[in-house]
N, C-alpha and C positions, 0 to 999 in steps of 0.2 A: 666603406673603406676601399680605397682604389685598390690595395694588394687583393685584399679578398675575392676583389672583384678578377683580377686575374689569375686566380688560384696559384698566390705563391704567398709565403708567409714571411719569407726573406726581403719584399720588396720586389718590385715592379723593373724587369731585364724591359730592357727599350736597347733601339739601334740598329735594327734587322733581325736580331738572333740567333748572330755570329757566322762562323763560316760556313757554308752549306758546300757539298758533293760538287768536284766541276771535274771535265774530263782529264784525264791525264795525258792523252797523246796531243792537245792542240796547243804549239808552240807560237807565241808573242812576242816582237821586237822590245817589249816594253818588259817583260819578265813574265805576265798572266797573270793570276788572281794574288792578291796579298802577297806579293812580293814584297823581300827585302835582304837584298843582295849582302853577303858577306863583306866585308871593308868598300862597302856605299862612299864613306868621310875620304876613306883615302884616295878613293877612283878619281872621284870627284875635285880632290883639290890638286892630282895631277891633269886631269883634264882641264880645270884654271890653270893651271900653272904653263901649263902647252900653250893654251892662248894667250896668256900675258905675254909668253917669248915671243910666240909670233905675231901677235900687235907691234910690239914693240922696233923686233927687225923691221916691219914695216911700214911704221911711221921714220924707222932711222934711214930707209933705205928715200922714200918720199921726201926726207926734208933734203937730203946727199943731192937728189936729181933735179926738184924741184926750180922751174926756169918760166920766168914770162918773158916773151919775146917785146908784148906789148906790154908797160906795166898799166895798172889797174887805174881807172880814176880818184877811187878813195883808196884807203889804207885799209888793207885785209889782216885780219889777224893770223893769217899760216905767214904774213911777212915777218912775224917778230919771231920769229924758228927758222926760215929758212937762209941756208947761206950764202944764197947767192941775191938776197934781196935787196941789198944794197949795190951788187951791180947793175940788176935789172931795172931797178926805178931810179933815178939822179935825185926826185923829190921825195923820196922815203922819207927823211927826216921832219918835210914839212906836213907831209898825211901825218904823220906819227903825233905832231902838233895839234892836230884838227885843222892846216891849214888848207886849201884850195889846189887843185889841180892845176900846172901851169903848163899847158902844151909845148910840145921843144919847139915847133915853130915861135913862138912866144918868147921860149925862153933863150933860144938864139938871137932875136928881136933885141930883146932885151939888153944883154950881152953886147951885141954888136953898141948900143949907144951910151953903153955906159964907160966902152973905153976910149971914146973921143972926147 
C-alpha cells in the first residue's frame, strides 16, 4: 500500500510539502513567495479599466488626425473609421467595391473625353 509506504495513514501529501522557511528581508517587484495581494480582482480591473480609456482616446484621437496625402492602391480597412477618407481618396467608393485603382492621371484622361 502506497500510504504505508510513506508512513501516513491519512493518505499520500504530494505537491512539495507546502510552504517552507524563506527570508523575510528580500523584497520582490512581483510580491515574493505565495503571494496574494488583498483586493487582487479590484486592482486588476481598475488597471483594465485605465487601459480601455486610454486605447480608446487613442484610437479616437488617430481616427480625428488620420490623413493620406497619397491615397492607397487598394482599400484599407482603417478607411471605413477614418474621417477624412473620403477626402483623401476620390476612388474610395470603388476600393470599397473591390473595384481597381484608377490613377488621377487616368482619371482626369478620362474626364477630359467624356465631356466632348
Amino acid at each position: 500500500d502506497i500510504c504505508a509506504h510513506l508512513g501516513s495513514s491519512r493518505g499520500a501529501v504530494l505537491g512539495g510539502g507546502g510552504h517552507y522557511h524563506y527570508p523575510a528581508h528580500v523584497w520582490t517587484p512581483a510580491g515574493g513567495w505565495w503571494v496574494n495581494p488583498p483586493n487582487w480582482k479590484r486592482n486588476l480591473g481598475i488597471a483594465f479599466g485605465f487601459l480601455g480609456f486610454s486605447l480608446y482616446n487613442l484610437m479616437s484621437l488617430s481616427v480625428k488626425l488620420e490623413r493620406r496625402p497619397m491615397p492607397p492602391k487598394n482599400y484599407i480597412p482603417s478607411q471605413g473609421w477614418c474621417t477624412n477618407a473620403a477626402l483623401d481618396d476620390p476612388d474610395l467608393e470603388t476600393k470599397k467595391a473591390g473595384g481597381t485603382y484608377i490613377p488621377a492621371a487616368e482619371r482626369a484622361e478620362a474626364a477630359k473625353h467624356s465631356h466632348h
